[in-house]
N, C-alpha and C positions, 0 to 999 in steps of 0.2 A: 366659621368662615365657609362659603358657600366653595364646595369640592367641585368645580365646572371647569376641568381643561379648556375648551370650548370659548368660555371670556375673555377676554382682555384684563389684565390686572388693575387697569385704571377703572375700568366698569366694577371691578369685585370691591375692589377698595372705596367705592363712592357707595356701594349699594354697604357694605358694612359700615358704614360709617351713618350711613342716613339711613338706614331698614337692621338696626342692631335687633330686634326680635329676632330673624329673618336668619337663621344659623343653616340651615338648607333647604334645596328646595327640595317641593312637592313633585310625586308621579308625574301628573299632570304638567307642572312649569317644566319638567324634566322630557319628559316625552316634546313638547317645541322646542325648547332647548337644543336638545339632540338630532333635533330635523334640521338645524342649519339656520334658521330664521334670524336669527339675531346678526351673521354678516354676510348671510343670502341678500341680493338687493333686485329680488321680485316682487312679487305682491301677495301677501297671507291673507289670510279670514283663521282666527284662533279661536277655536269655540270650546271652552269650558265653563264648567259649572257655577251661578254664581260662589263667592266667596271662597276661590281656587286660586287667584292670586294672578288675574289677568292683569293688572295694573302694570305688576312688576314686572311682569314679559314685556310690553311696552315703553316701561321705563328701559329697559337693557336695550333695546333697540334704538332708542333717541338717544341713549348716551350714547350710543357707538356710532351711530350720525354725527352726534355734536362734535364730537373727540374727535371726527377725521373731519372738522371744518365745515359740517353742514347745518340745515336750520329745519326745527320740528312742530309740526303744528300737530295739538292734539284736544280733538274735536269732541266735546259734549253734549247730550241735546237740552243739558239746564243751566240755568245760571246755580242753582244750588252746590249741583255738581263741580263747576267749574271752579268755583270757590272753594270747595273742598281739596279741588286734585289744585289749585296752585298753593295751595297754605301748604297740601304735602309737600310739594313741587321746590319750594325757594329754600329745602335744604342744602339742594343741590347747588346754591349762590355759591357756596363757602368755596365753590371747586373750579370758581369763576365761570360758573354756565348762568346766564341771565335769561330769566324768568317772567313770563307778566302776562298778558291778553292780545298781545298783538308781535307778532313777526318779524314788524318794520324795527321793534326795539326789543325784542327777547331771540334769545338762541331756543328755547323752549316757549313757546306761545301756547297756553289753554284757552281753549275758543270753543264758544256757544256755537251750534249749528250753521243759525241765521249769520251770524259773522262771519264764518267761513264763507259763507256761501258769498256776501258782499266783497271778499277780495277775489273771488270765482267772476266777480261780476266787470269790477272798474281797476283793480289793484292788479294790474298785469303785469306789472313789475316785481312786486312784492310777492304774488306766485308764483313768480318764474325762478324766485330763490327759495322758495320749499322743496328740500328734500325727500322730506317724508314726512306724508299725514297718517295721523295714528284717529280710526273712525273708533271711540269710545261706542259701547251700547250700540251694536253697527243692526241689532234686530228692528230697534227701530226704523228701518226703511221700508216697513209694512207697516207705519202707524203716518193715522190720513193725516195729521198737523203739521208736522216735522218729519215726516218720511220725505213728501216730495223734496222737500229744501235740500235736505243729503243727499237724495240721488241725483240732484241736477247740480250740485255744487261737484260730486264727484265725476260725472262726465265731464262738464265742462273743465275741470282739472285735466283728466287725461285728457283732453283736445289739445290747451293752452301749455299745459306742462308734462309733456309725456314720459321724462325722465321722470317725475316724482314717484317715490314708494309710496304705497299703501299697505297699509294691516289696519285688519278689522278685526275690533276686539268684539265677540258676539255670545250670548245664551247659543245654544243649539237650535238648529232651526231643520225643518224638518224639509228643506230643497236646496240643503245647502251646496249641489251640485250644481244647480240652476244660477247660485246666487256666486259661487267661482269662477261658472263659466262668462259670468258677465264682466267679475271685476280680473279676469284672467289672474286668479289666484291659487296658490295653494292651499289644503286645507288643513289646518291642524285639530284632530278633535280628542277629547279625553274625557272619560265621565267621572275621574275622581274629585271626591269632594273632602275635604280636610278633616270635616266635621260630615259622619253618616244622617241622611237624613229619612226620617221615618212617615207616611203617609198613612193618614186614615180618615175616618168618617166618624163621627161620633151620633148618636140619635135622643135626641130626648125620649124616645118610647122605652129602649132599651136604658138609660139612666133614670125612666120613672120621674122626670121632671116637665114643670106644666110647657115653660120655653125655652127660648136656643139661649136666651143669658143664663139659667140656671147652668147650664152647661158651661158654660162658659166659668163660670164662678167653680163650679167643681175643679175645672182645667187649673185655677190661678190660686185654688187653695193648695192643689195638690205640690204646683208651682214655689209659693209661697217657704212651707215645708222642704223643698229642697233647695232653696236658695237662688231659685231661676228667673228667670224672665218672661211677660210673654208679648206677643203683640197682636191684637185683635184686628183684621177688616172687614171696616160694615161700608152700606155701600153709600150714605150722605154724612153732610155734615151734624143736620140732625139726631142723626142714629149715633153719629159716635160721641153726640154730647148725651143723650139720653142712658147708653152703654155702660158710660164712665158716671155718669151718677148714681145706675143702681146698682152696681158694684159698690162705689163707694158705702155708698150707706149700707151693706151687705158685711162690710169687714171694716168699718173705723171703731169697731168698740174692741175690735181683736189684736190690735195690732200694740208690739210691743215699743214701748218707753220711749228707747233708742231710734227706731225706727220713725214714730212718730214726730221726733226733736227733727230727724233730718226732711222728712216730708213737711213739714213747717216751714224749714227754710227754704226749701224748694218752694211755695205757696208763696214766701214771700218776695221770690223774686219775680213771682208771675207776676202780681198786684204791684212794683217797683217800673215796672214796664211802661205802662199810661202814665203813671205819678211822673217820669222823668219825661215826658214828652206834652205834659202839663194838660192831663185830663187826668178824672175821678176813671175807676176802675168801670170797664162797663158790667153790664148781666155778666156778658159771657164770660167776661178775667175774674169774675168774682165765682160764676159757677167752678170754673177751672181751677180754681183755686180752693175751695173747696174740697174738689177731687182729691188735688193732690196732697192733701191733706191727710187722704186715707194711699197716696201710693197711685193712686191711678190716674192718669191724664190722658185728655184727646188732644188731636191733631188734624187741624183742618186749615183751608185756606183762611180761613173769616177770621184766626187769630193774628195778633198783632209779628212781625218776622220773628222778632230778638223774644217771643215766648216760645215760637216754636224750637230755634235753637235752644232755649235753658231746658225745654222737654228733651231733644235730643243727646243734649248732653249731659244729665242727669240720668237719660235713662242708659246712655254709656259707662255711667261712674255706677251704677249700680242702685241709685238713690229712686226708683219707684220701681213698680210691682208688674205695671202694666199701663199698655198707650191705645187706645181705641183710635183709628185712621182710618180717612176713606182710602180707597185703591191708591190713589195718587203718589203716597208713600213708598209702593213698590218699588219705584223707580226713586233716583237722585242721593238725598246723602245715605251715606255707610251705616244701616242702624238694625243689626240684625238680633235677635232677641232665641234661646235655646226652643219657645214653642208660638208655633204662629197659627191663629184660629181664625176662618174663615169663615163668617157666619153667614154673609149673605154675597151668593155665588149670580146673582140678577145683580141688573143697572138697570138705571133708568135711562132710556134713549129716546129719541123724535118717533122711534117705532112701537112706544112703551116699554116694558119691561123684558129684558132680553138676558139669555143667559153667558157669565162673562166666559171668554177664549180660555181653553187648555191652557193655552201660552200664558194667558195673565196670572191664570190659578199659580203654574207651574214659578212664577216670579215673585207671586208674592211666598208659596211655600219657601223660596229658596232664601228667606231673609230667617228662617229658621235654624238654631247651629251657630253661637260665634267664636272664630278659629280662637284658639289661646284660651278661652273661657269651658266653652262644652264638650263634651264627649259625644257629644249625641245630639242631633235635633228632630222634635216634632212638627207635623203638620194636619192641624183639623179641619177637616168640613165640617160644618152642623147639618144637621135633617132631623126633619121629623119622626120618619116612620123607618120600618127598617127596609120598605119597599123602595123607600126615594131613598135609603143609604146605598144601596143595588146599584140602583139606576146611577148617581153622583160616583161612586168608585169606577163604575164599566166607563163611564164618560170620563172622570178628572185623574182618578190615581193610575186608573192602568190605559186611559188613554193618548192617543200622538198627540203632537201639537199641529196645530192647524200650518196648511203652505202657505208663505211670506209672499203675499201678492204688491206688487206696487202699486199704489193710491194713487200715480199721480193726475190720471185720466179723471178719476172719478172728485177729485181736490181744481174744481172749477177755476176759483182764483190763483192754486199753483200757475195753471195753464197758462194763462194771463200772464200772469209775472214771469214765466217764463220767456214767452214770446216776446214780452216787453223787453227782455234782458236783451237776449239772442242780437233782435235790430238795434237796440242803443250802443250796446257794445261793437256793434257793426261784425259781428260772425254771422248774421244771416240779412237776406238784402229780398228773399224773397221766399214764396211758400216751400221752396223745395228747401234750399238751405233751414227753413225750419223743421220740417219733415225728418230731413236727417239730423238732425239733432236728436229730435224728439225719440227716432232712430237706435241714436244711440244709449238711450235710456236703459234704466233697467225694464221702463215699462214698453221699450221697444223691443227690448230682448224676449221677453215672458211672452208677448204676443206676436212676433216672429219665429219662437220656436214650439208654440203647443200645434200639437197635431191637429186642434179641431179648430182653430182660430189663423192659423196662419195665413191660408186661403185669402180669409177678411179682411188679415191686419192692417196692412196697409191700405186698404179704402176706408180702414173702419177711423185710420189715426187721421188721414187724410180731412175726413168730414168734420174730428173735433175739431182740429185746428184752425179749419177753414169758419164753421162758427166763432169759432174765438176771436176768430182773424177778423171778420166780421163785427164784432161786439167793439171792438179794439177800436175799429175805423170810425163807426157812428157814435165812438165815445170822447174823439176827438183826441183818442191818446197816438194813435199810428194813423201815416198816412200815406195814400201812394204818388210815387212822383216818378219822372221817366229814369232816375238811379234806379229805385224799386223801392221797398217799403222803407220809413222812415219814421223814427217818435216823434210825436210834436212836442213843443215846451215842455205840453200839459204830461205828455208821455215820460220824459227825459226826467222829470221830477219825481215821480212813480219810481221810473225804474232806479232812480240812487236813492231811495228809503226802503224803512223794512215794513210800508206798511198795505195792509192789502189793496187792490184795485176797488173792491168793492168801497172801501174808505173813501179814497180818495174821488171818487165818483159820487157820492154820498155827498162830501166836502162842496165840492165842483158846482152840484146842482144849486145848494144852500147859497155860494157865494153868487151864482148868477142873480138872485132873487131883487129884485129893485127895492131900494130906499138904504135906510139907515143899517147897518148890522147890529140887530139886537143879540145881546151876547146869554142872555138867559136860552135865547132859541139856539143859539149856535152851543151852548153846553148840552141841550138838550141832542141835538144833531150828532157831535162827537161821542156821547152814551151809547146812541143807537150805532155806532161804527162796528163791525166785529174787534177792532181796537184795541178795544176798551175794555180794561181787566173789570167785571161787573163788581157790585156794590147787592148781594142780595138779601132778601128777605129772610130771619129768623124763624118767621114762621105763621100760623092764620089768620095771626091779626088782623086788623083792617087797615087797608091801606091807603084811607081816606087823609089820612096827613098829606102823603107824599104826593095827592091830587091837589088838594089844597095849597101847597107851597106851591106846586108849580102853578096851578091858576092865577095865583100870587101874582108873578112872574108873567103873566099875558099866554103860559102855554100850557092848552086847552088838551086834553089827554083822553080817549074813551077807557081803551083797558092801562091795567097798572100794572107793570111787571118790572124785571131786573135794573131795564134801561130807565124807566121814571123811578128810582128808589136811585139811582143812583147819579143823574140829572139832579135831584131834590139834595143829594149828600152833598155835590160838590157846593152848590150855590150856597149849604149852611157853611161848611165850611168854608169857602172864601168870606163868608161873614164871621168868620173868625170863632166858629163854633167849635167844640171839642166833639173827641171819640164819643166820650161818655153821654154827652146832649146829641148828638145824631143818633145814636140806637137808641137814647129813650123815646126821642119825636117819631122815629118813622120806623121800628122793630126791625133795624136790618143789623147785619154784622161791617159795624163802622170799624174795626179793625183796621182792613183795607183799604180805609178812605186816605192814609197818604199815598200809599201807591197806585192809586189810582188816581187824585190830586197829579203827580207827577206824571203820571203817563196823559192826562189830559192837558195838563201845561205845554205838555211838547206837541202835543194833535191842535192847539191854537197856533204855535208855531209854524205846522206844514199847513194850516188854512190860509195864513198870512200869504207864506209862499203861493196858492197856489190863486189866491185874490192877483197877487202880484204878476202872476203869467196870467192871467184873465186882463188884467188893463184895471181892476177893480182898486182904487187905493183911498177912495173915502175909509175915513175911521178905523185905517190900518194900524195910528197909533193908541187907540183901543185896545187893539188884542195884543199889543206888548205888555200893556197894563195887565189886561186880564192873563194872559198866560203867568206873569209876575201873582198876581194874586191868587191863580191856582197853586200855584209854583210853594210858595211860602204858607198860605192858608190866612190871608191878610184881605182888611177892606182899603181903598184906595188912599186913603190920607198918608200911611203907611211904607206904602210900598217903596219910595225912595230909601225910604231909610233901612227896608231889611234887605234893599237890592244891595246899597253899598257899604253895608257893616257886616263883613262876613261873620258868618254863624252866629249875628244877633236872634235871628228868631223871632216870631210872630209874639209870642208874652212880655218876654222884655222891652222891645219894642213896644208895644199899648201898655204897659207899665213905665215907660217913658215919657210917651205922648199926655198920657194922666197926670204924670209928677211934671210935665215941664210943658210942655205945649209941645209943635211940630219944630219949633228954630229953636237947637240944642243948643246957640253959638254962644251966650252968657253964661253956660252953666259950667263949676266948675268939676274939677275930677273928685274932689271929695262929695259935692252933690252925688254925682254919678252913682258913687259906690254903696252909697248907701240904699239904692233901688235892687230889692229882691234878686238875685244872681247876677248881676252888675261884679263884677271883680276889677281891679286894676288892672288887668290888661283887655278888658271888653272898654272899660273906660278912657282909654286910651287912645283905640281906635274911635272911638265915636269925637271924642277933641281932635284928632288928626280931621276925621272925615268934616268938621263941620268949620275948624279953622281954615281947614286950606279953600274956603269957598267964601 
């Protein structure tokens, strides 16, 4: 039982009941504890070590909200994430505290960033009954994607709801005086870590090996031998496929009996993955599979979702050896491993090759160590020489992290959307009401209070805003009238999506175009949107296919890159192509082509829209078709019938239309069942849908 005079007994008793590991707390959870925060009702920043058990401090807090009749949103910046803290989350049902994604129907709501941010924007009602927002991962508001979106969801919180608490759950940040004085918080900080963690450098010169995997293999034998874990990041997707197979082939002749039996069935559930989604296994699930064969698996976006969870959760259960990741990892679900090696300390950026932040080093080291499992965790650099090992320690192990500056100036399209919000919302009517806004930012604050910038700041915020303000006007999304500024349609539309300006201006232009809407070019259009989750290339091949298809299609391309590989995927797949036949045509990672399918279905959808505030409505019933056909991965014959047979699917479906034609209405349920996954109750529904018409 957790010894905390300080609780509430209904908080102890829910927290033993749903955290029975959890018999007391940590230094760390003990030092906030102690400071009042759990029925203090200011506003904190809690900043300890990853895997120190910030969760739980934020759990104590929401329950002692919910308990005295209030309501909690707590903020993630991933969908990965959010998934993960509500499956923790809905233990706490049993206690009648309701649970789910949104506010309007949970006493606990986990919410992705951008979602927060959209009841920040129009749901003023339903922030005006948030109590208390809990900012998950609150370091991110120095990362340019999803920084701006949190810091302008949380001003605009305190404008609209100034009663609400805030605690920010954060990594240590190296201004975090700067970053209290904005959200008027106090600060809580502790450097205990549960599990000690160890930093070094390791060099191929001084291990006498020719490269950085040799080392790497030394790390995962020595691993091996004590029963450990490790987790590798390199910095592509390439790398961590190339990584995980010459390791493999390095130890599959080594490995014992037992071992082997259980990475087999890992293996098979990779290759299970396409089979039940009704493709042949591509390259990639069959290299991966492979791996894991010997214990070793990578992790990258290009794989299919439901392989990267069985990676994750097998490398939980203890069932592989080692996971090769890009960075991306760092962040999102809980998957910490006793030694984390970091072989390649460079990315690749629009400015080439750049060396990554203290801070990231410092995030992915700290997935080294997992509590209940290790005594101890490692962290390796690789180098070469033992001159660059010098140089990598004075810079990564023994140095600060970088100051947490706010992006949002420099995140063009935040700007935009923000200004867009501000006027639709009607909190700002003209440049000055936007100004203070912008004002009140974190990024008004950093530039309000530096000594050498202050001078500027306000002429310097002044001049962004007024080009945006600018760009906004001649884009026909704002406009000015004798009230003062105002969104048009085309605006009003923008501002209630999560999708960027640049999209929708992109859109806008396309739909103006005279004649017919050809939908091969409008797929191509939606590719090119920043939107659009890409579909990329595997690797030098030649990527004369994916020119080819689409000249196919009337649209003519000089260079080839992410956005025509992935234009070319959807058009196969709407032709009712699989995984496995898209990466052999055009060498990309077809993994992704449903999620990407799906997020293109819905960008047909706001094109509709925004045809529709244009006056545009020829062959508007076109892209319901076609959003339907991205939608499902179907050609037109079709599509009625996977619209209105739920969860028939795109195979059964052309395996119907084969055995019976398009008019189901004669056949009967014993026909039915005998077509390949057809069951009496899919049969059922398809006699209901075809009788009652």
């Amino acid at each position: 039982m957790i010894k905390m005079d300080t609780l509430k007994s209904e908080i102890k008793d829910i927290i033993k009941e749903c955290y029975p590991q959890i018999k007391e707390l940590n230094p760390a959870q003990k030092a906030v504890v102690d400071s009042g925060f759990v029925e203090d009702t200011t506003n904190y920043i809690i900043a300890i070590p990853t895997a120190s058990g910030k969760t739980l401090l934020g759990v104590m807090a929401a329950l002692n909200t919910i308990l005295n009749g209030g309501k909690v949103v707590y903020a993630v910046p991933l969908i990965s994430i959010q998934n993960e803290k509500v499956k923790e989350f809905k233990k706490f049902e049993k206690f009648d505290i309701n649970v789910g994604k949104h506010p309007s129907s949970s006493d606990l709501a986990v919410m992705v960033f951008e979602s927060f941010d959209a009841i920040t924007r129009f749901s003023w009602n339903t922030l005006r009954e948030i109590d208390l927002l809990i900012v998950d991962e609150f370091h991110m508001i120095g990362e340019y994607s999803r920084g701006p979106t949190i810091e302008c969801a949380i001003t605009r919180s305190r404008i609209l709801n100034p009663g609400m608490r805030i605690i920010a759950l954060s990594a240590t940040l190296q201004n975090m005086p700067e970053l209290s004085s904005w959200l008027d918080a106090h600060v809580v900080e502790h450097d205990y870590r549960p599990v000690p963690l160890y930093k070094d450098v390791l060099t191929t010169e001084e291990m006498e090996t020719k490269n950085k995997n040799d080392v790497i293999l030394r790390v995962l034998n020595t691993s091996i031998k004590e029963s450990s874990q490790i987790l590798v990041f390199v910095s592509t997707r390439r790398f961590t496929e190339s990584l995980a197979n010459y390791i493999a082939g390095k130890i599959k002749r080594k490995i014992p009996a037992d071992k082997k039996k259980a990475f087999r069935e890992v293996a098979e559930k990779i290759l299970d993955v396409p089979k039940k989604r009704g493709s042949l296994p591509t390259a990639v699930c069959l290299k991966l599979a492979e791996c894991v064969e010997s214990g070793i698996a990578f992790h990258h976006a290009g794989l299919f979702d439901k392989q990267k969870e069985i990676i994750e959760e097998e490398f939980r259960e203890g069932n592989l050896y080692m996971i090769t990741a890009t960075p991306s990892l760092m962040y999102g679900v809980n998957l910490p491993s006793k030694n984390v090696v970091i072989r390649d300390y460079t990315r690749w950026t629009s400015q080439g090759p750049q060396p990554i932040p203290v801070f990231d080093y410092e995030q992915m080291s700290g997935r080294a160590g997992r509590p209940g499992y290790d005594t101890e965790g490692y962290s390796y650099l690789i180098a070469k020489s033992v001159d660059e090992a010098y140089n990598l320690k004075d810079h990564y192990v023994y140095g600060e992290i970088e100051t947490t500056h706010s992006k949002l100036i420099e995140n063009k399209d935040a700007v935009y959307k923000q200004i867009i919000t501000q006027i639709a919302s009607t909190l700002a009517r003209n440049p000055q009401d936007i100004l203070e806004f912008f004002g009140s930012t974190f990024y008004g604050f950093q530039m309000s209070n530096n000594e050498y910038l202050s001078a500027f700041s306000a002429d310097s915020m002044e001049y962004e805003i007024n080009q945006a303000l600018e760009f906004l006007i001649q884009n026909g999304i704002l406009q000015t009238t004798p009230e003062g500024i105002k969104t048009t349609e085309f605006g009003m539309l923008i501002a209630k999506s999560n999708y960027a300006v640049k999209t929708a201006v992109r859109l806008r232009e396309f739909a103006k175009m005279d004649g017919e809407i050809d939908i091969h070019k409008l797929i191509y259009e939606i590719s090119k949107t920043p939107d659009m989750p890409m579909i990329s290339f595997k690797g030098r091949k030649s990527k004369e296919p994916v020119r080819e298809r689409l000249n196919k299609e009337g649209v003519f391309i000089v260079d080839i890159g992410n956005s025509e590989a992935t234009a070319a995927t959807l058009i196969e797949w709407m032709n009712e192509r699989n995984e496995y036949e898209i990466e052999n045509a055009f060498n990309v990672y077809a993994a992704s082509t449903r999620r990407s399918s799906y997020e293109a279905s819905l960008l047909v959808k706001f094109f509709k829209r925004i045809c529709e505030v244009l006056g545009v409505y020829s062959g508007l019933n076109s892209l319901d078709v076609l959003s339907a056909r991205l939608y499902y991965g179907v050609k037109d014959d079709i599509v009625p019938m996977v619209v209105s047979i739920k969860r028939l699917g795109r195979k059964r479906a052309r395996a119907l239309v084969n055995a019976f034609g398009a008019d189901l209405k004669s056949v009967t349920k014993e026909e039915l069942v005998k077509i390949d996954g057809i069951g009496p109750k899919t049969a059922e529904a398809i006699m209901n849908r075809y009788k009652s018409n």
